[in-house]
C-alpha positions as a Markdown table, in Angstrom:
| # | Residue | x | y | z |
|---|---|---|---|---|
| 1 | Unk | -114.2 | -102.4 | -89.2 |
| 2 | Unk | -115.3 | -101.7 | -92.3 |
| 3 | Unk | -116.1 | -98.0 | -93.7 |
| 4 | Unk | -119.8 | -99.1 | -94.4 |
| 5 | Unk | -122.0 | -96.1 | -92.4 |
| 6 | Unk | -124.1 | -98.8 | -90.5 |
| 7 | Unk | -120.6 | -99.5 | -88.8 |
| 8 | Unk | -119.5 | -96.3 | -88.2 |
| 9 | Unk | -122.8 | -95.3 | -86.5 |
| 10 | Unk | -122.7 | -98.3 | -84.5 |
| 11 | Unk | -119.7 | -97.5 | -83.2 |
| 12 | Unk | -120.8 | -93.6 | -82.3 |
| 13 | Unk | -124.1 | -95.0 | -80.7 |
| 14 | Unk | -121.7 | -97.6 | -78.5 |
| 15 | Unk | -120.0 | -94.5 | -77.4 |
| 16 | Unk | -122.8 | -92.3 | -76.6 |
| 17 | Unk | -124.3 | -95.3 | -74.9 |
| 18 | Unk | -121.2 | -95.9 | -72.7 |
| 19 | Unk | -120.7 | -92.0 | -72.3 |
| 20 | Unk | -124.7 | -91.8 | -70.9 |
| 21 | Unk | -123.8 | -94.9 | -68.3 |
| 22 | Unk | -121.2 | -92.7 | -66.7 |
| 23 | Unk | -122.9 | -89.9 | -66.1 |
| 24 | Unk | -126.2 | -92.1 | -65.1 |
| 25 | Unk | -123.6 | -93.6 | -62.1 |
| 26 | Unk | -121.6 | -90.9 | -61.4 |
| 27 | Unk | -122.2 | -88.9 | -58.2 |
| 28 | Unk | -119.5 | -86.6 | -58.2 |
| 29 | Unk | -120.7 | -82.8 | -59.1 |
| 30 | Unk | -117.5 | -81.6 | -61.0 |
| 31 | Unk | -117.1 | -84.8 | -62.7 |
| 32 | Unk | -120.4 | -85.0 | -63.9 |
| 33 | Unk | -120.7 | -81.7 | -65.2 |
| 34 | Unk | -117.7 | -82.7 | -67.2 |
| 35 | Unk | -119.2 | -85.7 | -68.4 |
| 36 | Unk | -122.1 | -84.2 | -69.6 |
| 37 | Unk | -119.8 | -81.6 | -71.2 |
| 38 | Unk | -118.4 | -84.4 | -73.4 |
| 39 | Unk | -121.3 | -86.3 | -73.9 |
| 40 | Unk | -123.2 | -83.2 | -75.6 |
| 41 | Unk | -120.0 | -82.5 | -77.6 |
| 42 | Unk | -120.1 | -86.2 | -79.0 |
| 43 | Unk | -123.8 | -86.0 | -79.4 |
| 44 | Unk | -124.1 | -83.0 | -81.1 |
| 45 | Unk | -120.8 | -83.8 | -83.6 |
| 46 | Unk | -122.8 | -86.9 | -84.3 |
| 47 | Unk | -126.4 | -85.7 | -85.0 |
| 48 | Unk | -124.9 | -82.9 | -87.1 |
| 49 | Unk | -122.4 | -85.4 | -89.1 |
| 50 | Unk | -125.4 | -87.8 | -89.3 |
| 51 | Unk | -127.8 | -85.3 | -90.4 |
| 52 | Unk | -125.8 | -83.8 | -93.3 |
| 53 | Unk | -124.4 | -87.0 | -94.6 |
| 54 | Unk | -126.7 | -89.9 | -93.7 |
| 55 | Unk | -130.0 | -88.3 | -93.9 |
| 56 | Unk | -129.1 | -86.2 | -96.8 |
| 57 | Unk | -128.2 | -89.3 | -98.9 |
| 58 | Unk | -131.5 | -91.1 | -98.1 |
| 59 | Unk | -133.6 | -88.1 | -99.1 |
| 60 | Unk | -131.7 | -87.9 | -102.3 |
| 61 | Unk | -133.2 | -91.3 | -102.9 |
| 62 | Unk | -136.6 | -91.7 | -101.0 |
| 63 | Unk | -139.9 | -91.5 | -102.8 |
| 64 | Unk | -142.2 | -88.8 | -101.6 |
| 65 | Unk | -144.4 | -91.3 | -100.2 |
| 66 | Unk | -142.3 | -93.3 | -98.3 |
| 67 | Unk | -143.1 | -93.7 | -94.9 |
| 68 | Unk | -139.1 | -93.8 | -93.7 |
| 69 | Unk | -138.8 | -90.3 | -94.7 |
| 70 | Unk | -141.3 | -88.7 | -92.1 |
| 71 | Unk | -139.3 | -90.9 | -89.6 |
| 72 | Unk | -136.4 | -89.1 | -90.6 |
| 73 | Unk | -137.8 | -86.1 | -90.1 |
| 74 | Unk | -138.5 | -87.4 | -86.5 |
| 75 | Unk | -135.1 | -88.2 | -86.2 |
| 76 | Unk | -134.0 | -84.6 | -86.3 |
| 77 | Unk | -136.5 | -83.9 | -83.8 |
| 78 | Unk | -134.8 | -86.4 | -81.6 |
| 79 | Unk | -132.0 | -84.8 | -81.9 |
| 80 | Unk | -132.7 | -81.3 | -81.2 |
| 81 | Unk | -134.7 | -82.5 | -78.2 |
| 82 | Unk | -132.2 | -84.3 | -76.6 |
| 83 | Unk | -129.8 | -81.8 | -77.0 |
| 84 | Unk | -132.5 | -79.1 | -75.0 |
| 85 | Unk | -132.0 | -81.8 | -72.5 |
| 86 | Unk | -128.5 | -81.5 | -72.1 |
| 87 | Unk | -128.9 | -77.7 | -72.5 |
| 88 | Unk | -130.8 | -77.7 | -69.3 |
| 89 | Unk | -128.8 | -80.0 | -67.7 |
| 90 | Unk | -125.8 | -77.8 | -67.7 |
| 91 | Unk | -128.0 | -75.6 | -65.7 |
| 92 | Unk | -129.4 | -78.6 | -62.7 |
| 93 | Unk | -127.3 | -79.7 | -60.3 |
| 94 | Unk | -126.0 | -83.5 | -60.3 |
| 95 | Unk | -127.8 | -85.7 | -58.4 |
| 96 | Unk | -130.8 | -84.0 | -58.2 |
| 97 | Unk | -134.9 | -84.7 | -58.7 |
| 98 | Unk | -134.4 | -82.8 | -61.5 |
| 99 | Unk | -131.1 | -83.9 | -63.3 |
| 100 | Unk | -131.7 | -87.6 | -62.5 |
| 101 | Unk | -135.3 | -87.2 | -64.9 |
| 102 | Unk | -133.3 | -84.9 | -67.2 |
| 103 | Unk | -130.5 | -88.0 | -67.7 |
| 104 | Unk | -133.2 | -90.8 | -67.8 |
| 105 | Unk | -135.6 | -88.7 | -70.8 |
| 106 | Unk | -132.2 | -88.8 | -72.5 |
| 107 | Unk | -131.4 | -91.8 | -71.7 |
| 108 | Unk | -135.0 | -93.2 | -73.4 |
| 109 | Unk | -134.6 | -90.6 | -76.4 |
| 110 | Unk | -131.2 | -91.8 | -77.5 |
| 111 | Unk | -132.3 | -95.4 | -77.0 |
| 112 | Unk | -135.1 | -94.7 | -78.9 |
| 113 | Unk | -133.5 | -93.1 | -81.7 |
| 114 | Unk | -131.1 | -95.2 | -81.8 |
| 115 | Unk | -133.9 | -98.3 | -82.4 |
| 116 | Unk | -135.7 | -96.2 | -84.8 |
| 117 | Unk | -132.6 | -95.7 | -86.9 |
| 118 | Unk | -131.3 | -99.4 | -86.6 |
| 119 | Unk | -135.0 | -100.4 | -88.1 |
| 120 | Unk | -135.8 | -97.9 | -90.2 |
| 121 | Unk | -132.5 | -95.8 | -91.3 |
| 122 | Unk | -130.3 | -99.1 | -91.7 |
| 123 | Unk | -132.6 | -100.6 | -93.5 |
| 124 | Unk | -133.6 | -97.8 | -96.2 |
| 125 | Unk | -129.2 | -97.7 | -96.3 |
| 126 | Unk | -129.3 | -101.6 | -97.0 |
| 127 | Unk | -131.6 | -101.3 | -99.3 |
| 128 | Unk | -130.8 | -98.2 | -101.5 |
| 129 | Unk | -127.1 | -98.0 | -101.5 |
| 130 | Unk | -124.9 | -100.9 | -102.6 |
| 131 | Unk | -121.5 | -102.4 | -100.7 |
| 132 | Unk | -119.7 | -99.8 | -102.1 |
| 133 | Unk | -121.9 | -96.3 | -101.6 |
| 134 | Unk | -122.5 | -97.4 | -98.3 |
| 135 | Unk | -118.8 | -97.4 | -97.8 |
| 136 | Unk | -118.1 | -94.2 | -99.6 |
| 137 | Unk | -121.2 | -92.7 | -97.1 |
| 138 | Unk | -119.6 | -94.1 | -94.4 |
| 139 | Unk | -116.1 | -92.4 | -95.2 |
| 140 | Unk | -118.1 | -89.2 | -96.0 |
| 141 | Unk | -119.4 | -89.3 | -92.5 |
| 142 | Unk | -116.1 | -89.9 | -90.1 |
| 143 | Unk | -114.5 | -86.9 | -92.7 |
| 144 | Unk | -117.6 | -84.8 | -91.5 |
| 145 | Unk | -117.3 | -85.7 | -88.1 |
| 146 | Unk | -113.6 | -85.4 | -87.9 |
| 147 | Unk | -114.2 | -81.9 | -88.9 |
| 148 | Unk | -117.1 | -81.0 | -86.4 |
| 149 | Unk | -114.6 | -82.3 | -84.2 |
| 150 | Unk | -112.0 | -80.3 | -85.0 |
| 151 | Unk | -113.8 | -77.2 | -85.1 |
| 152 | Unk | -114.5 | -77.7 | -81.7 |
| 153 | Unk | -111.8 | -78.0 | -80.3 |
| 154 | Unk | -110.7 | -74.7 | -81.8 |
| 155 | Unk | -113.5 | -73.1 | -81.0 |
| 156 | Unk | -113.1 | -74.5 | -77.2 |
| 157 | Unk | -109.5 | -73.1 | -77.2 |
């Protein structure tokens, strides 16, 4: 894989996608309260990783009038909302009325984000960065990440 950021947040959407399908199947209590545990953790080391690094470098470039950067602005939306989501799911019980329509909301946000950033984010990155600053974004991002990740875990222990 290469370090261009398209890639690397390919392969963090993947995972969030495969994360959600486990807890979506799973019908064991403890084991999805631990899912969901993890999944938020990945979710929220993403959206803050993408938001400081990927959405900071388009809005360096974007023209005041361009209609991707009100998108991106919905983007961070997205992301706080779906993270309320999993905030209130650590409070429902698994396999409830109410978790089951707290997991499939998320499940249709992150798709949805996810769509909206492959058409419109991907796009403004194809077009305004070159082989080589996409690349050094990407980098930028998994060193951001790593870091989010790191603190916590220490902040867990």
């Amino acid at each position: 894989m290469t370090d261009d950021i398209r890639d690397q947040l390919r392969q963090d959407h993947e995972s969030v996608l495969a994360e959600l399908d486990a807890l979506r199947s799973g019908n064991d209590e403890r084991r999805c309260l631990e899912m969901l545990r993890t999944l938020r953790r990945s979710w929220v080391i993403h959206a803050l990783a993408e938001e400081t690094v990927v959405y900071r470098a388009l809005e360096g470039v974007e023209a005041a009038n361009d209609s991707r950067a009100s998108r991106a602005d919905e983007r961070f939306v997205e992301h706080e909302l779906v993270d309320g989501l999993f905030e209130k799911l650590t409070r429902s019980t698994p396999g409830t009325v109410d978790w089951n329509a707290r997991v499939n909301v998320a499940a249709d946000l992150i798709r949805r984000h996810i769509e909206t950033e492959y058409e419109d984010t991907f796009a403004a990155l194809r077009e305004r960065f070159d082989q080589e600053q996409r690349d050094e974004i990407g980098r930028r991002f998994v060193l951001a990440r790593d870091k989010l990740a790191m603190l916590e875990e220490l902040k867990a222990a």
